[in-house]
N, C-alpha and C positions, 0 to 999 in steps of 0.2 A: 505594740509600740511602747517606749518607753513612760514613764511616768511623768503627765505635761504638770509647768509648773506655773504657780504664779506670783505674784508680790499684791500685799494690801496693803494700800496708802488708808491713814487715817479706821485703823485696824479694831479700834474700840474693845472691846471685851471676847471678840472673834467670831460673829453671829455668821456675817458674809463666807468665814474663811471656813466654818464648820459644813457651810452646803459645797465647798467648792472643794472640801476633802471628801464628803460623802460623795459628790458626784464624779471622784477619781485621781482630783487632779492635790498636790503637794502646793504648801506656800511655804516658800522659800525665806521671804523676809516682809513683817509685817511692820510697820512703820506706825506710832501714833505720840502725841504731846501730852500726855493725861497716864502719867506714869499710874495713876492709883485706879483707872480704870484699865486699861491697859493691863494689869496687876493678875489678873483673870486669863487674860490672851497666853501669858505666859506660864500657869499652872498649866489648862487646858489643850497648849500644843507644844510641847517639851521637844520636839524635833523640827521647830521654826523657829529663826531665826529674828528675837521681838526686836526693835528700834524705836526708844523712846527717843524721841526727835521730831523737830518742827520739819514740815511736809514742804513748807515754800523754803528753808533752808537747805536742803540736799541737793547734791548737785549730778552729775554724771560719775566725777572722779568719785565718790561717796559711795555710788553705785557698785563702782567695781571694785571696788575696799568690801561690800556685803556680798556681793555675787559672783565676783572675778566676771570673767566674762560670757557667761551664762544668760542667751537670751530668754527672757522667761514667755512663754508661751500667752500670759494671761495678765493684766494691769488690771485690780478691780478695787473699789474702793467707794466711799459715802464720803463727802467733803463736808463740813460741819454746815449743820442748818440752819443756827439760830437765828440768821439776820434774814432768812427765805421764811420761815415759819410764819404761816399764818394768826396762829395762838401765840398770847403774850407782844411783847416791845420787837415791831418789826423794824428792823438798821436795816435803811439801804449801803449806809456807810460802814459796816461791820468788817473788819479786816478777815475775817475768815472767808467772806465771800471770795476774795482773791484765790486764795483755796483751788475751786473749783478752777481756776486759770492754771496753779501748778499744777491737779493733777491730768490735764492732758499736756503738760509740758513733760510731765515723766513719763506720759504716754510716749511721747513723740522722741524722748529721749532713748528712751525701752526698749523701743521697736516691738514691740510684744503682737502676736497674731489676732487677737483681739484686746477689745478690754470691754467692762462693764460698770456704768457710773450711777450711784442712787442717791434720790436727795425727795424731800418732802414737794411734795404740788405745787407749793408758793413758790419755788421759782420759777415755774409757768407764769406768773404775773405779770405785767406789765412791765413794773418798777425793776424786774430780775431775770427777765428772757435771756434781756443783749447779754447778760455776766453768761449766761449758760450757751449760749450762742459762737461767743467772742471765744470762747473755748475750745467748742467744736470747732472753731474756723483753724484753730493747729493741727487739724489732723485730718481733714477731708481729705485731703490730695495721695494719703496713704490708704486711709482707711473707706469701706461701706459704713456709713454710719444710719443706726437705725434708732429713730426719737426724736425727740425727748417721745415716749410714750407712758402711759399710767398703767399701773397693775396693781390688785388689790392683795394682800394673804392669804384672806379667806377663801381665793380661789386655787390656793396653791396646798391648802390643808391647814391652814393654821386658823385656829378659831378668833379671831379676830379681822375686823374690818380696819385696815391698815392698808390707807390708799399712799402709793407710792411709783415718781418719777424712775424710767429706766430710761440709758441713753448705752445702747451696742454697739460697737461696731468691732469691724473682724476685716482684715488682710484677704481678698479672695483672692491672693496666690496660695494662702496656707490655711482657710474654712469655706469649707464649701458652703452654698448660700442661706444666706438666715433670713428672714422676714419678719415683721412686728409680728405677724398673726402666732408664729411658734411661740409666742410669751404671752401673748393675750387670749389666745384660745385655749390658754388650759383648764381643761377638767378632769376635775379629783373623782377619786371613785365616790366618795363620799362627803357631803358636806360636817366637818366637826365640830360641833358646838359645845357649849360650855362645858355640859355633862359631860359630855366622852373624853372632853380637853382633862378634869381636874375632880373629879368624884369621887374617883379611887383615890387621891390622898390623905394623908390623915389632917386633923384639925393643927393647928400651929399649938407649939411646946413653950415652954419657958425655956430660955437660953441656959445651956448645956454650962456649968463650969468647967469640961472635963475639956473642951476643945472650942477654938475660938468661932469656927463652922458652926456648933451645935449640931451635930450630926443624930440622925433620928430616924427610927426603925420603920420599916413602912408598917400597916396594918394588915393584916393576915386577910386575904383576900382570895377568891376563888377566881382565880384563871380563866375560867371561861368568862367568867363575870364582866372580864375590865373588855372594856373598847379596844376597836382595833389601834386607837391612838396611842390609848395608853399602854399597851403593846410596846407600840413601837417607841415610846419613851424611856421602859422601863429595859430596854437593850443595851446591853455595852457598846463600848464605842468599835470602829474598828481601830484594829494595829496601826501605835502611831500618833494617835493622839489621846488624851485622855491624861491626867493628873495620878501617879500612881497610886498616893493616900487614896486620893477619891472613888479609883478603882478598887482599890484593896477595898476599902468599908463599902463601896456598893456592892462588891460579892458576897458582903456578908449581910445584904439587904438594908443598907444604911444609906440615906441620903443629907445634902444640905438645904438651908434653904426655909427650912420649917419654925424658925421664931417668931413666936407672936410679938403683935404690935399690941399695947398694952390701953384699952382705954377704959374711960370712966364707966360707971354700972349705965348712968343715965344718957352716956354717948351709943354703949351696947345695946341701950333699949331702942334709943331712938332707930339706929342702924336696921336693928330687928324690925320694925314697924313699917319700912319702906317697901312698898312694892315692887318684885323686882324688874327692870327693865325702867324705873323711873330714878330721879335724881333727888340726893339730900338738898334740902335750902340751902341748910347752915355751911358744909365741908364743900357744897359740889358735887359728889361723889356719887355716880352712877351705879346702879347698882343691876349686880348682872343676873338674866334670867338663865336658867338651865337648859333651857333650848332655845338660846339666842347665842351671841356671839359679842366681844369684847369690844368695845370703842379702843379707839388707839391707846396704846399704853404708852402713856408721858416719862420724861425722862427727868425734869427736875434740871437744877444747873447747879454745875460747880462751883468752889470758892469764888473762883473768878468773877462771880455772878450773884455772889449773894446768897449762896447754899441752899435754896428755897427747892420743899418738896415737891415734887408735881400731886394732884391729884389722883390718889388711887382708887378702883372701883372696891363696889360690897361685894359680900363672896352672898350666891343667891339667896340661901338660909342660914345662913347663920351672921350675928349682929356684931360684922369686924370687916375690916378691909381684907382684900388677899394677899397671901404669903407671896414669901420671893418666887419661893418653888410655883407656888400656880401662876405668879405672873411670868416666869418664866416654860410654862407648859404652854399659856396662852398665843405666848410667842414663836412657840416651836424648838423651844431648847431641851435636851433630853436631863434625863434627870441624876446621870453622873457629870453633867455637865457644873461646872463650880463658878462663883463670881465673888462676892467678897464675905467677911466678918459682918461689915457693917449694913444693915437694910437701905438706908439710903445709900449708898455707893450701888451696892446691887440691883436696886430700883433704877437708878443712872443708868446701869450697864443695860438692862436689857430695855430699858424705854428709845437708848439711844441705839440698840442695833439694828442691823439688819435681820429682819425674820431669815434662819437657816432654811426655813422649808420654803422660802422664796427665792434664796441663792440657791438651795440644790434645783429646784425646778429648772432656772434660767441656765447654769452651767447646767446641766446633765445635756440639755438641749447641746449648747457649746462645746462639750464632750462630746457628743457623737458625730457633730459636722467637722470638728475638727479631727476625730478617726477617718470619718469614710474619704477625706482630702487627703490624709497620709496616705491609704491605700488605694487611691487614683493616679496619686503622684508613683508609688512602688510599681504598680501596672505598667 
């Protein structure tokens, strides 16, 4: 079959669209409002089509100015959470919630064979069902729709406890049928915790003059040694996507990601002193065991917000927070994978995405029912 396609609304750094290329499928055009997050989405997929633009602005005609008229197979996308979150200033009045109304209004516009919507737990709430509800209600009459349901990362491979809402639905003229259990009953061959996520890296450098990344050599490592994670991290991408710089210095064993955060002798001690799998007073900051797994990794907010860091966890021994790179391995981002110059922007990017090894999970599923339906339909 040909190569199915999709569109990401609200596209953030490209965590969703990196599982929904591993697991086969092209995005054609990704849409997001956060040009310096967004910044990342368009190193990392040089053959997609990025759109800095507001998601309740676009219209159909707009559509086919990006796609002509190419129906895309797949609508998936994370409509911003701040006003659902449970952590921090919860808006019921927050205009992004409306959000989640346009994006099954491009749903319904799209006509796409399925799509896939993620959003934090809190809008399971009381105060924010009907917003997630009222949504759903534009698209029953086409679609199966399956959810709102929860699923966490760490059952999907990523070492991190990252509980997160899913809502599917799919066309059963054009996917053959899906059920909650296909997303919630998955099991990894292996549970991967800290160790295996981030062990093999090396300790964070002083920032590089030579380049704005700080690009930094991995540590001379024996092969057998690393995890089957870190394995599978330390792979090129496939054909297609991937930032060429960052290919080019990854085959010469060069990664980004690795600048240290700089603190006090007496902050390093204290940090050091913490036992891990407990939390600092002062910072907050959990600190991670080596065979445990990551509390959710925060995202911080933008200008628009105040610019305020989120809380980052302690790396297990040693007396510092973790690097971008480990908090992007915790995540599931691979490690030619690139996000910004600046640590806080990059902290943003991946606290706010979607774990990749949660969208490959969920589309590979969606990939294979939507083959074995093409080849019932051919029959």
């Amino acid at each position: 079959m040909d190569i199915p396609t999709i569109v990401d609304l609200f596209c953030g750094c490209g965590g969703f669209s990196l599982g929904a290329e591993l697991a086969g499928f092209h995005t054609l055009a990704a849409v997001d409002i956060d040009s310096t997050i967004q910044s990342a989405y368009r190193k990392n997929y040089p053959n997609t089509q990025a759109v800095e633009g507001n998601v309740a602005d676009i219209t159909i005609s707009d559509w086919r100015q990006l796609i002509g008229s190419v129906r895309p197979d797949g609508v998936i996308g994370g409509p911003p959470c701040q006003g659902f979150s449970r952590i921090g200033k919860r808006q019921k009045d927050d205009p992004r919630n409306n959000l989640v109304h346009h994006f099954y209004r491009h749903v319904k516009e799209l006509n796409p064979k399925f799509f896939i919507m993620e959003n934090v737990q809190g809008i399971l709430d009381s105060d924010n069902i009907d917003t997630l509800m009222q949504g759903i209600e534009q698209v029953v009459d086409r679609y199966t729709v399956l959810g709102p349901f929860v699923v966490n990362a760490a059952d999907y491979g990523a070492a991190t406890n990252r509980f997160r809402v899913l809502v599917v639905g799919y066309n059963p003229q054009d996917v053959s049928p899906l059920n909650v259990e296909d997303f919630t009953g998955v099991k990894i061959a292996e549970l991967v915790d800290i160790k295996a996520a981030i062990s093999d890296l090396p300790s964070p450098t002083e920032s590089s003059s030579s380049s704005v990344f700080g690009w930094t050599k991995y540590p001379k490592v024996d092969r057998k040694k690393l995890s089957n994670y870190a394995i599978k991290m330390r792979t090129p991408p496939i054909n297609g996507i991937g930032w060429p710089e960052s290919l080019a210095k990854f085959n010469k064993g060069l990664i980004t990601g690795l600048a240290e955060t700089k603190h006090t002798l007496a902050v390093a001690e204290r940090y050091a002193s913490i036992q891990p799998g407990k939390v600092d007073s002062v910072s907050k900051s959990h600190k991670l065991k080596w065979d445990g797994l990551s509390p959710t990794l925060r995202a911080g907010t933008g200008s628009d917000k105040g610019s305020f860091q989120a809380v980052r966890p302690l790396h297990p021994s040693e007396g510092r927070v973790i690097s971008v790179r480990e908090a992007a391995r915790i995540q599931g981002f691979p490690d030619w994978y690139v996000f910004h110059p600046t640590k806080w922007h990059s902290f943003r990017m991946i606290g706010n995405s979607v774990s990749p090894l949660v969208s490959f999970g969920v589309l590979s599923e969606v990939f294979q029912k939507l083959k074995r339906k093409e080849k019932t339909i051919a029959a």
